[in-house]
N, C-alpha and C positions, 0 to 999 in steps of 0.2 A: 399471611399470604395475600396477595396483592388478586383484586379480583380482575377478569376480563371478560369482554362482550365475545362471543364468538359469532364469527362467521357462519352460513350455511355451504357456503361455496370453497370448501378447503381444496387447495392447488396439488398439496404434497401428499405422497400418500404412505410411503414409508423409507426408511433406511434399506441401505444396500452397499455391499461389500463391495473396493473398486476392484479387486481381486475377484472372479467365480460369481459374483452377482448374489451371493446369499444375503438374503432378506431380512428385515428386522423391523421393530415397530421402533415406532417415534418416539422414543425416551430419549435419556440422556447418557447415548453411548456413541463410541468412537472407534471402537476397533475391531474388527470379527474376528470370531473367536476363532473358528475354522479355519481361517486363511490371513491372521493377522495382521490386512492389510486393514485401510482407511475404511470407515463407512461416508456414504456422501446422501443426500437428499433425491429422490424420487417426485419425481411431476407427472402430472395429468398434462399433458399439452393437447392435448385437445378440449379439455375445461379450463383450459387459459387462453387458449384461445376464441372457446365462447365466450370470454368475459372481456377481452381487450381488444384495444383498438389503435392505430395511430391519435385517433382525435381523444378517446377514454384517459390516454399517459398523458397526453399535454391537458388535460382540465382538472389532471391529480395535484396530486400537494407537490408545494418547491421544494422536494425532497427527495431521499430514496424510496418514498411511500408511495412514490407515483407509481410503479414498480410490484407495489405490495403481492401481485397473484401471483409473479415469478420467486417470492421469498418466504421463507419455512416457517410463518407465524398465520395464527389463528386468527388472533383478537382484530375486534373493529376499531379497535383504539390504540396501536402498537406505539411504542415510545420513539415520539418526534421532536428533535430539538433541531431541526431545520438541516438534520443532515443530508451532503450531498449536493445535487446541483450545480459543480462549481465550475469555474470559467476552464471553457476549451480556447485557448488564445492562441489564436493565427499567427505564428513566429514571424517577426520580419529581420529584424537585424540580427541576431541567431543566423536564424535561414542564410541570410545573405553571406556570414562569415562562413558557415558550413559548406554554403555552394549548394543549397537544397529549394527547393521552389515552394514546395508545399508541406511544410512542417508544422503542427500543431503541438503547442504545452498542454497536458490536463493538469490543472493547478489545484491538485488539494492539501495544496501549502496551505490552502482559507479555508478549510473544511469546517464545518463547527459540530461540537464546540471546543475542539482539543486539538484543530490546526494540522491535524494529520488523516488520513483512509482509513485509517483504525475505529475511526468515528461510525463508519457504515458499518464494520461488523462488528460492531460493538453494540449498536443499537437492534440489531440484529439477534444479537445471540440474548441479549438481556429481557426485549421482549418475549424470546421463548422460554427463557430460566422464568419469568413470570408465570407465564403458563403454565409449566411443569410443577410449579411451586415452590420454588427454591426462593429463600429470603436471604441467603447469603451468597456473593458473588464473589467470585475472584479468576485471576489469570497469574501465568507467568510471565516476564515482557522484559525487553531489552529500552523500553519507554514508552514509544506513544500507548503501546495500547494498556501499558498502567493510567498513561492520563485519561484514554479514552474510556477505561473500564471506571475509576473513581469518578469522572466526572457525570457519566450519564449513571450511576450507580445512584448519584447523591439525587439526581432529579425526579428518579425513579422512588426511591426511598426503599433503597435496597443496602443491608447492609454490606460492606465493603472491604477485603484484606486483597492483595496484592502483592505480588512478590515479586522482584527485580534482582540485578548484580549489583553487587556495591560498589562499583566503580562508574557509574551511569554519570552524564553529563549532570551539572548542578540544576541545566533548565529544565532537564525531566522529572528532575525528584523533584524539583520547588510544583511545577507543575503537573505531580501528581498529589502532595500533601495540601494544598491547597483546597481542597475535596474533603479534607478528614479523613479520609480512612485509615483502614490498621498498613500500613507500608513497612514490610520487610524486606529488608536489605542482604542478599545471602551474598558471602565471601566463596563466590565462583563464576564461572560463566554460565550465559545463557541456558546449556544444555543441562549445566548442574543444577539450576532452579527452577527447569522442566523437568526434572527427574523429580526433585523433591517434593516436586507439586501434585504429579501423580500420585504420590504416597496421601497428600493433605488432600485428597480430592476422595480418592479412595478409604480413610479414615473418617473424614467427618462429612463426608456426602455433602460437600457445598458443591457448589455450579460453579464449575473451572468455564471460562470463556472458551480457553484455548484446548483443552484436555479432554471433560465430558462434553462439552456441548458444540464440541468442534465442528461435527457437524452442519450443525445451525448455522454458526457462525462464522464459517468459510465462505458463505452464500452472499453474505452483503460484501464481498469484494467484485460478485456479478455487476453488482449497479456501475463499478466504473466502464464498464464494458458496453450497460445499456447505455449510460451519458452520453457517451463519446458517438455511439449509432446517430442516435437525436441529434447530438450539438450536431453533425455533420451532414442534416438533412434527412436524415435514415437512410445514408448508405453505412458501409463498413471502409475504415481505411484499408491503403494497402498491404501498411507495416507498424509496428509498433516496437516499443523500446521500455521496457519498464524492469525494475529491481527487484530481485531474485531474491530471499531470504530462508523462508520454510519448502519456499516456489507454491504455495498457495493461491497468493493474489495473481502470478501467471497465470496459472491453468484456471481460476476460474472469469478473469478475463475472457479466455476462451473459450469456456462455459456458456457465457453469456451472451456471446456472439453469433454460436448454434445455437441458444433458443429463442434468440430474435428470427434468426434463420426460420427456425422450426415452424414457429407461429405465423408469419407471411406478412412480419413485420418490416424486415430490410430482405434484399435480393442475395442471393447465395454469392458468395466470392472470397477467393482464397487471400487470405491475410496471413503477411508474416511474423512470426512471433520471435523478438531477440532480450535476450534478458540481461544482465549486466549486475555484477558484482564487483565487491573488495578482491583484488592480488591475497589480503593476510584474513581471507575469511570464504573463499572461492570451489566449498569442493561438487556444487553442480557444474562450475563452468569447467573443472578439470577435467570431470567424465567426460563433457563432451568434448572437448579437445582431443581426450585421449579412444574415443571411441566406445566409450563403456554404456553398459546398461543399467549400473550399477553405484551406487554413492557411497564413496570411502570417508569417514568422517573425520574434520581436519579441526585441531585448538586455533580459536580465532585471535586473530592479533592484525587488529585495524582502526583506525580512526572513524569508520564506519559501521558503531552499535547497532545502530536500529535495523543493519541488514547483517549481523556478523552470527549466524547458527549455523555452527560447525557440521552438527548433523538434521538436515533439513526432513520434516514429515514429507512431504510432496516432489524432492527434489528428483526422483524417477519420473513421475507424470509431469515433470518443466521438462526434464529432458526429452518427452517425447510430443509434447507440443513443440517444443521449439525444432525437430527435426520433422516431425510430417509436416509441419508447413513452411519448411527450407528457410528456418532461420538462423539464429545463431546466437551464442551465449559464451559474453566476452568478460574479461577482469582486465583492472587498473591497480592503479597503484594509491598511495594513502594521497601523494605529490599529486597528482594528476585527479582525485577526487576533489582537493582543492580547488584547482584551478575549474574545476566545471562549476564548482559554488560559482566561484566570482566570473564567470563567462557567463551563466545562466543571470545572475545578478544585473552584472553591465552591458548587458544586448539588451534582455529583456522584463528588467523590473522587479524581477522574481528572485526571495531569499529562502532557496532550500538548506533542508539539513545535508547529509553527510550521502543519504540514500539517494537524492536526488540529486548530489553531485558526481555519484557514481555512476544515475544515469546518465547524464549529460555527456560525464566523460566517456565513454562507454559509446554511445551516440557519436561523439564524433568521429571514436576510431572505430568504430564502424563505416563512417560516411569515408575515412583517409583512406581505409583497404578496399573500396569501393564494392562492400555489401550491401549499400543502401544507392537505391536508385532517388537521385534527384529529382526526377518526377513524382517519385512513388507520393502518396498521401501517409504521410509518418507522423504517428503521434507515442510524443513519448510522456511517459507518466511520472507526474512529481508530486513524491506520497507525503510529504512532510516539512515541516518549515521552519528554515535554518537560525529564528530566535531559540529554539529548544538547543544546538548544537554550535551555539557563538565559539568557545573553545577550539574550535577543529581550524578556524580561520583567524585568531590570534596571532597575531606576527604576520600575518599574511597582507593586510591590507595595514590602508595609509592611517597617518593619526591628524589630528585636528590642529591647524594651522591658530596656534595664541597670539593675539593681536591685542596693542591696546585699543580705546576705545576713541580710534584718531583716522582720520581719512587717509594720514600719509602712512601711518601704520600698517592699514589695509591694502593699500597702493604697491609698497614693498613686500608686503607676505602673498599679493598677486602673481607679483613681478616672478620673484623665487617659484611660485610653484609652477607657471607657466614655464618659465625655464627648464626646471625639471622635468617636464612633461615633454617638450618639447627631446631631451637628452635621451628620456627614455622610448622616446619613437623613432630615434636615430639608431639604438642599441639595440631595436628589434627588429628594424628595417634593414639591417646591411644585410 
C-alpha cells in the first residue's frame, strides 16, 4: 500500500445519494442502496472557502492541484503529472465562419499525459484508491480513460488491468499497452464491459475508476469548469457546448460553476448548458427532444467510441442541467462528425478525436438554428485528440503530392494542386 501525508484541513465530508440525500461515509461506494441512485461527494464550503483565495489558486501548481480543496482527496502529495491547465484559445477564424464573436476552444486535446480530460479524473480517483488502499486499479473505457488509467497507474506504481471493447481504435489500444498493463479486450460494447466490470470489481475488490470509486472520480471533471472561470478572468461564460457520453463531465461542469459561485469566487450568472452527441449513439439527446425525464437505452453504432454509451449513469441529471438553464442537447451524424474534425482542424489548428468533432458539429447547428447568440461568450469543450482516432478521417482528407527531387517537378505538382483548389472553391461557391 502506497503511503500518504494527510492533510489537517479535509474539504469533503461524506457521500450522499443524488436521490433522498442519504448519507454515507467515504469508501469506496457508488450507489445507495435505498434509492439506487448515484452517490456524489459532499463539501464544507465554508472550509473551502477559509482556505481559498483568487490569489491562493493562481500561486498553486500548473495543474488540477491548484484546485485541490474543491477535490475529494486527503493527501499533501496527491498524484501530479502536470494535469490540466490547458489552453482556453480565443476562436478567430472558427468564429468568423460560424458568425460568432466570442467563442473560446478549451483544448484538452494537450492534456497530459494521455492527450484526453480523462487525465483530470483519473488522477483524481487514483490518488483516492491510494488512500483507501487499493494496489490494484482498473476501469471500463471506450479509450482515453484505459490510457488515462494505465498511464498514471504506471507512475503511481499501481498495479494495472483495464478493460475495453474489442473493436476500439488501434491508437487507443497502442496507447493504452504502452503502460504495460493487463489490457482486456471484451467482444461487446461499451455497456457490456461495464457490466462485466461490476462483477470483477465486486469479486476481487480492486478499485474500478469508473464503478467503486466513481464517486471520487467524477470530481476531476469539476476542474474543466474551474479553468475556463480563470482563463476567462473569473467570470463565467454565457454558454457552453461540450460531449455528452455517461453526461458526467456535463453536470459536473455545472458542479463546478456553483461552487465557484458558492465560495465568492466568480459573480453569480446564468450560463447555458448544450451538449452534443452521435445520431448512432444519442439516447440523452432523444429524451430531450422528445420531452422525457427519462433514458431509454439505445445499441451504439457510431464512428464516435469515445462518446458512444448506449446507456448513460448521469444521463437524467444532463437532461436536467441542460433544461434549467435553457439549453439544448443536439446529435449529428457519423458525415457531419467528420467534417467538424476537419473544420475545427483548418480554422483553428486543432486535431480532435471523433468526440470533439461531434462537438464542433453540434456547435455549428446549434449557431445555424440560431440557439446560440453571437454575442453570447461560448465555449466549447474538446476532450480528446484526434491522433488516437486517425481512422474516422481516412479517405476524408488529401494525400501527399510525390514529387521528384527537381524544381520543375515541384513547379508542376504546385501548379496542379492550386488548380484543384481553385475548382474546388468554384464547386462550393455556386
Amino acid at each position: 500500500m502506497t503511503q500518504a501525508t494527510f492533510t489537517k484541513a479535509r474539504t469533503f465530508t461524506h457521500l450522499v445519494s443524488k436521490e433522498g440525500g442519504v448519507k454515507y461515509p467515504l469508501e469506496a461506494l457508488n450507489v445507495c442502496e435505498e434509492t439506487f441512485s448515484p452517490l456524489e461527494v459532499a463539501y464544507d464550503y465554508d472550509a473551502i472557502k477559509a482556505q481559498v483565495s483568487r490569489a491562493t489558486i493562481e500561486a498553486g501548481p500548473n495543474s488540477i492541484w491548484r484546485y485541490k480543496a474543491f477535490l475529494p482527496v486527503e493527501s499533501d502529495n496527491p498524484i501530479d503529472v502536470g494535469t490540466g491547465m490547458t489552453p482556453l484559445v480565443k476562436s478567430k477564424r472558427l468564429a468568423r465562419q460560424l458568425g460568432l464573436k466570442n467563442l473560446y476552444i478549451k483544448n484538452d486535446a494537450v492534456n497530459m499525459p494521455t492527450l484526453s480530460f480523462k487525465d483530470r479524473v483519473v488522477s483524481v480517483a487514483l490518488t483516492r484508491a491510494q488512500e483507501l488502499g487499493f494496489s490494484t486499479v482498473s476501469c471500463a473505457s471506450t479509450g482515453n480513460l484505459a490510457n488515462s488509467t494505465a498511464a498514471i497507474a504506471a507512475h503511481a506504481g499501481l498495479d494495472c488491468c483495464v478493460f475495453i471493447p474489442s473493436d476500439l481504435e488501434a491508437g487507443k489500444v497502442m496507447g493504452t499497452l504502452i503502460y504495460n498493463p493487463t489490457l482486456m479486450a471484451v467482444n461487446g460494447n461499451y455497456d457490456q464491459v461495464n457490466r462485466l466490470c461490476s462483477e470483477v470489481a465486486n469479486t476481487y475488490g480492486w478499485g474500478f475508476v469508473n464503478i467503486n470509486l466513481r464517486a471520487y472520480y467524477s470530481e476531476g471533471s469539476k476542474t474543466l469548469g474551474y479553468e475556463v472561470a480563470e482563463q476567462l478572468g473569473w467570470k463565467l461564460p454565457d454558454h457552453i457546448v461540450a460531449p455528452l457520453a455517461s453526461g458526467s463531465l456535463f453536470t459536473k461542469i455545472y458542479k463546478g460553476f456553483q461552487e465557484f459561485v458558492k465560495v465568492g469566487l466568480v459573480d453569480e450568472k446564468d450560463v447555458r448548458f448544450s451538449g452534443a452527441q452521435a445520431e448512432g449513439c444519442s439516447p440523452i439527446s432523444q429524451a430531450f427532444k422528445e420531452g422525457r425525464d427519462f433514458i431509454s437505452p439505445v445499441k451504439p453504432n457510431t464512428i464516435a467510441k469515445s462518446i458512444a454509451i448506449g446507456n448513460p449513469a448521469d444521463g437524467v441529471y444532463a437532461l436536467e442541467v441542460a433544461r434549467k438553464t435553457k439549453g439544448n442537447i443536439e446529435d449529428v451524424t457519423d458525415a457531419e462528425i467528420i467534417e467538424g474534425m476537419k473544420l475545427l482542424a483548418e480554422t483553428e489548428g486543432i486535431f480532435t478525436e471523433t468526440a470533439g468533432g461531434t462537438t464542433i458539429a453540434v456547435l455549428k447547428k446549434l449557431v445555424e438554428a440560431g440557439k446560440i447568440d453571437p454575442e453570447e461568450t461560448t465555449v466549447a469543450y474538446i476532450t480528446g485528440n484526434g491522433l488516437k482516432t486517425q481512422e474516422a478521417v481516412q479517405g476524408y482528407v488529401g494525400e501527399p503530392l510525390v514529387i521528384e527531387p527537381k524544381l520543375d517537378s515541384f513547379e508542376r505538382a504546385l501548379d496542379r494542386s492550386r488548380t484543384l483548389e481553385r475548382l474546388e472553391w468554384q464547386q462550393t461557391n455556386v
